[in-house]
N, C-alpha and C positions, 0 to 999 in steps of 0.2 A: 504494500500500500504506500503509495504518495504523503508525505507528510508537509503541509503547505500553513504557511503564515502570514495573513496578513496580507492577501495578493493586494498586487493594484488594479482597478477597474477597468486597463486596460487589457489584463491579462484575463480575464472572466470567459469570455466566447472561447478561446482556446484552452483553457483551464476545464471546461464545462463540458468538451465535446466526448461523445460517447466510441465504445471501441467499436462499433460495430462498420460493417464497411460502406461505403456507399455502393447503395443498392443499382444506381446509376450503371454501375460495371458487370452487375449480374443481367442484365436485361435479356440481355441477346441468347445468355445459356434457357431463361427462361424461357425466353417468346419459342426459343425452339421446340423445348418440351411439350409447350400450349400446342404448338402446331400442328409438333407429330401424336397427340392427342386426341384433338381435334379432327384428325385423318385417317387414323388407324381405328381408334376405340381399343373396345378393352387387349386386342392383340400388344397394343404400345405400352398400356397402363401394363400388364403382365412384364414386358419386358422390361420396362424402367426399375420395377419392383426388384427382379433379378437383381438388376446392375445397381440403383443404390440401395434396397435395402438388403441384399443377399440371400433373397429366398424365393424358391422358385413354385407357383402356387399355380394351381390350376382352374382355381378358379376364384373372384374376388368376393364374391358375398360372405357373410357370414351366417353358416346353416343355424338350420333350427338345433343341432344335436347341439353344437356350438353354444350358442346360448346357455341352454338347459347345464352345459357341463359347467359352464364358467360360474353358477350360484352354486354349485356344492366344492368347488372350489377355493371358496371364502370361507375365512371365520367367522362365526357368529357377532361376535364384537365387530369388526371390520364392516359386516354388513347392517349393525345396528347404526353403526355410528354414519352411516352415507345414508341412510334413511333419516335420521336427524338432522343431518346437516340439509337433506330434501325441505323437510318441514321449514328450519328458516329460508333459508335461499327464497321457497316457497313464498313463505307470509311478508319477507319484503315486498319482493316483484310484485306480484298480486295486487299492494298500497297502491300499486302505481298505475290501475288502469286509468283511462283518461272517460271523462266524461263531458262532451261536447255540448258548450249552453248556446242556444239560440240568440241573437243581438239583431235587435232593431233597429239599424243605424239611421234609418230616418223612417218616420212614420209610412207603412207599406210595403218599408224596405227589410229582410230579415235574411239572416245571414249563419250557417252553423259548420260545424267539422264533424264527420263519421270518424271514427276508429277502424280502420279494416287490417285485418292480420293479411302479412306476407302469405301465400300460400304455398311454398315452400321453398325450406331453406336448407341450406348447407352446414353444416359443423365440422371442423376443423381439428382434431386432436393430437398433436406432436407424438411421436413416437422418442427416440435417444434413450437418455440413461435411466429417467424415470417414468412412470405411467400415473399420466396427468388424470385420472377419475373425476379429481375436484373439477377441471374442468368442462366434463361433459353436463352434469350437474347444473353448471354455470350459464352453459349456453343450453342447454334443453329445457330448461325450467322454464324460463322465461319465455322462450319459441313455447311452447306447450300453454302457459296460460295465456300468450297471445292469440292463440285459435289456428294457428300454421297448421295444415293440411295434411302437409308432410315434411318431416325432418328426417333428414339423411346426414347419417354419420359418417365420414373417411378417419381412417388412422392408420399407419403402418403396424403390420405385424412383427412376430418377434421371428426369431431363425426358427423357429419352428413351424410357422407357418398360421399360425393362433395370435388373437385380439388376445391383448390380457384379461382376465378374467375381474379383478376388478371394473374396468371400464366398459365392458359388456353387462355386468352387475348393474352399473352405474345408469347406462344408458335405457337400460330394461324399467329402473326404476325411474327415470326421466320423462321416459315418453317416448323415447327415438323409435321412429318404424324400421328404420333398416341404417346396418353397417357391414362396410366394405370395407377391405383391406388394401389400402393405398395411401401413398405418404407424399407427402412431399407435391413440388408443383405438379407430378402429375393428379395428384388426390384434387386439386383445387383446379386443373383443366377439367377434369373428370364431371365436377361437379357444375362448371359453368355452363359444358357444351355437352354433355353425356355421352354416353358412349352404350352396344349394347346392353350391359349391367346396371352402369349408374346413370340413376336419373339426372334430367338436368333441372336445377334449383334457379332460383330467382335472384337470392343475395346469400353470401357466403360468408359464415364468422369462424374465428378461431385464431390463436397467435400461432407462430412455428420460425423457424429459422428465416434467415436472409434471404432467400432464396423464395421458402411462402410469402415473404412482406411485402417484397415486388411482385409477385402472383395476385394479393389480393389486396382491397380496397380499406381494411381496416389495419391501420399500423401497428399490430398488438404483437411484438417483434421481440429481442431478447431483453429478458425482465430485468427491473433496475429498482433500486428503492435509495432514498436519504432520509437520515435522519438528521431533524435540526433538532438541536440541544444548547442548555448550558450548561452551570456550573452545577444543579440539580441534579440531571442525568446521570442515573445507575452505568455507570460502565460493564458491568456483566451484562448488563440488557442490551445496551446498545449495541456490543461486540456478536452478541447472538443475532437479534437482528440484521447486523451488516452480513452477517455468514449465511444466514438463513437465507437471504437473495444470493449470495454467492455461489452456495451449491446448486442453484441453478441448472448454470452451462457456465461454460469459459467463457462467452461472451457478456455473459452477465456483468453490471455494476453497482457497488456500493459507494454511498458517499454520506462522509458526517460533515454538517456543516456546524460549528461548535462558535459559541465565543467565547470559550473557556479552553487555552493549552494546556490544563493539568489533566481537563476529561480526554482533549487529543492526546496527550501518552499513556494513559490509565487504559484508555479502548483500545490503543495498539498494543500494548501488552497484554492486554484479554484475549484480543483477536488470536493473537500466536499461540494463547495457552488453549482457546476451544478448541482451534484449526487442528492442533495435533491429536484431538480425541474424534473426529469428524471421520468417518465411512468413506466421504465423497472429498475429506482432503484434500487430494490432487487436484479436482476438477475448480473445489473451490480456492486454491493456490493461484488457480493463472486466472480465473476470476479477478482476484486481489490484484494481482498486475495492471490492471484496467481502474482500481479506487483509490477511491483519497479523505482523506480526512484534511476538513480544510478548519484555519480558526480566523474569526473575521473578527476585525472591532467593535462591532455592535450587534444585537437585534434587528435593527432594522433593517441591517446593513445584511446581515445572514439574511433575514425573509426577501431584500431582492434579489439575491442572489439564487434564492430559489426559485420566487416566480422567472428567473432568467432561465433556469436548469428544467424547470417541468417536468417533474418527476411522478417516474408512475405510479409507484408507492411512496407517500411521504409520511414519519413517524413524526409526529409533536412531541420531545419529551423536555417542556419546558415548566418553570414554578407555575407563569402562568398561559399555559398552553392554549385556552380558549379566546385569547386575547390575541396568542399571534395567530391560532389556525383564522382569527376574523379577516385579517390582512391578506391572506394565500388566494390566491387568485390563478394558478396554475399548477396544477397536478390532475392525477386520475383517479386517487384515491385518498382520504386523507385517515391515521390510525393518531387517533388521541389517547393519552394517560399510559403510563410507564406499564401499564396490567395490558394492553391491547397490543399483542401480535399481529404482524401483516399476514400470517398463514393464518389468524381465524376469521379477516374481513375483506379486503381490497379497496384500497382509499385513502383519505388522510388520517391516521392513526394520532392521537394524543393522550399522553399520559403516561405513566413508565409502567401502566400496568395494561398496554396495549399493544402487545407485539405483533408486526406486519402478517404472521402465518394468523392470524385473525381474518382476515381478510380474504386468503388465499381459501383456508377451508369451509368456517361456518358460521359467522356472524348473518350472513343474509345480504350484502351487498355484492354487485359482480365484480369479480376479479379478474375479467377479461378486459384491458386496460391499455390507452394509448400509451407510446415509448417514446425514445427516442424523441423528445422537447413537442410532442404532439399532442400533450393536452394542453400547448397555447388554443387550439384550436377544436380537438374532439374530447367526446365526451364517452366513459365507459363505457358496455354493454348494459343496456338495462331494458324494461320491455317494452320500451317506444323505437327499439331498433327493432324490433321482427312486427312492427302494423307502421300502417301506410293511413296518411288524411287525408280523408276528401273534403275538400268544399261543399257545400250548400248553398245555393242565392234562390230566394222565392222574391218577385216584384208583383205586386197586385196594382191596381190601378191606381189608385192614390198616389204609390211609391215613384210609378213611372212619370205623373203627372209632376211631383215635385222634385227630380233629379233628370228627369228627359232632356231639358233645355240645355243643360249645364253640361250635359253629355254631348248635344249637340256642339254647344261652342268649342268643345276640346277636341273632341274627332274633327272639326273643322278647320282648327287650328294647326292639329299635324297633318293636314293636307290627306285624311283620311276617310272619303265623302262618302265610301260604303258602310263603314262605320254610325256615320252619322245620319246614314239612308235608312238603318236598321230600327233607329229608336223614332224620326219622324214618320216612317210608315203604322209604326206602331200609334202615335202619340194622336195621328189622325181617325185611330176608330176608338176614342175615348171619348 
């Protein structure tokens, strides 16, 4: 890890930049894959799977025996505990149906928005060193209580030829009508344009590698988290937290933004002492090569530096945390209070009893989250991403009579006399 003090403000843009590549340079491996996707069908999808995932399948779906095997393959605990985390995930999203009020913007004149679900969509599930379950969870739940038709799952198999049997678990309990076994850009051609197997879908969610991020339209790419802190911040927490995103991938990033240097060497010395007890040590080692522990002069001075960073997961672990998460105006997720993990929620995390794996598992919020400095701009996964608004206008006569003129004079003005043909033809059988 990077140990930094103090930058100058002109060093921030390069100080803040993440390890991942620009995607710019993958284009063309991609667009190739989409194409011979797009051309072959599943004969291509078969063979990509060969070549990167190393296993050679005869067929992509996943059977019914399949299913069936992957529930008696789980522990009991294992399987209670993804059905609990079902229930929150559940009762947040759910909060969130919309309900469209009618406005009468001028007398006669009324105006409203439908909710309609996607009719079907795409799920995305990384394959690599761990099996993501949390996230089928994350993106099914929500597709399922938005009324999507049909949800298709893609994920790479293991060398065996077999979905892991959690995430089939997972999906069974979700809602998914069907999963395939396909990874990678071809999983998300698969899904755009189909092929004999896989259907083709409408809109496509899911994070995955570099490679998936330039393939699809949501930038939910390799995970990152910060934690701002000060002089308050538990350093065994913080040090957990920064690993806990570390063991990710290698491309993963952690960063502490502190205005306290006593917590910057307290957490670098935690970091080394958890790193060596850690399963995924190595992975999370070149991870660390990528972070930084940075210490800035102030508060205020730390919170812009974050809304500059835009962080997917941000932890609060300040005295008074809900004072600065009021100021944060970029990230994707925020974890308040030193008790709140990013593995049991996904967001802005505050308090030192709020660790980031909060977020990731079962708090109820979605943990499928822009990267890469892209929640200046987007917003999580939640269930106004799988439904679609429509508009409403009803004009009765009254409404036409007192808005008709005014409509006249503007389509008149942009030199648009069909427009303005449309409301006096009208206006004359009133």
């Amino acid at each position: 890890m990077y140990l930094i003090n103090n930058p100058d403000r002109s060093q921030w843009a390069e100080l803040l930049k993440r390890p991942t590549l620009n995607t710019e340079n993958l284009f063309d491996t991609v667009r190739g894959i989409i194409n011979r996707v797009r051309a072959e069908g599943d004969v291509a999808v078969l063979a990509l799977e060969e070549q990167f995932d190393k296993v050679k399948l005869t067929s992509l779906a996943v059977s019914a025996e399949e299913w069936q095997e992957a529930e008696s393959l789980l522990t009991d605990e294992l399987k209670a505990a993804i059905r609990l985390a079902k229930q929150n995930i559940e009762t947040f999203h759910a909060a969130q149906r919309f309900e469209g009020k009618k406005v009468e913007t001028q007398p006669g004149v009324t105006c409203w928005q439908k909710a309609v679900a996607i009719e079907k969509v795409g799920l995305y599930i990384p394959g690599g060193t761990a099996p993501l379950f949390s996230t089928v969870l994350m993106l099914a739940i929500p597709a399922k209580i938005a009324g999507c038709r049909e949800i298709v799952l893609c994920t790479p198999p293991g060398r065996n030829g077999k979905v892991h049997p959690a995430v089939l678990f997972a999906a069974q309990v979700a809602g998914v009508d069907k999963v395939f076994k396909a990874g990678g850009v071809q999983a998300i051609a698969s899904m755009a344009y189909g092929t004999e197997s896989i259907p083709k879908v409408y809109k496509i969610f899911g994070p995955g590698n570099q490679y998936v991020t330039a393939a699809i339209d949501m930038p939910a790419g390799p995970s990152e988290v910060e934690v701002l802190a000060d002089e308050t911040a538990n350093p065994t927490f913080v040090a957990a937290d920064l690993l806990s995103q570390a063991e990710h991938g290698v491309d993963s990033q952690a960063v502490l933004i502190t205005t306290s240097a006593a917590l910057q060497q307290a957490v670098k010395a935690e970091v080394e002492r958890q790193l060596a007890l850690l399963p995924r040590k190595e992975i999370a080692s070149k991870s660390l090569e990528n972070s930084k522990l940075i210490v800035v002069n102030s508060m205020d001075e730390a919170i812009e530096m974050t809304n500059a960073y835009a962080p997917e997961h941000l932890i609060i672990e300040t005295a008074d945390y809900m004072e600065v998460a009021a100021k944060v105006v970029n990230a994707g997720s925020v974890f308040l209070g030193s008790l709140t993990p990013e593995s049991a929620a996904g967001s802005i995390f505050m308090g030192r009893h709020t660790p980031e794996a909060l977020g990731d598992y079962f708090a109820g919020p979605n943990h499928t989250l822009p990267t890469n400095g892209y929640a200046k701009a987007y917003s999580g996964v939640s269930l106004d991403s799988f439904i679609r608004k429509i508009t409403f206008q009803e004009i009765l006569p009254e409404g036409l009579r007192r808005i008709g003129p005014a409509i006249e004079v503007m389509a008149a003005n942009e030199q648009l006399d069909a427009h303005k043909n449309a409301v006096t033809e009208r206006l004359k059988t009133l």
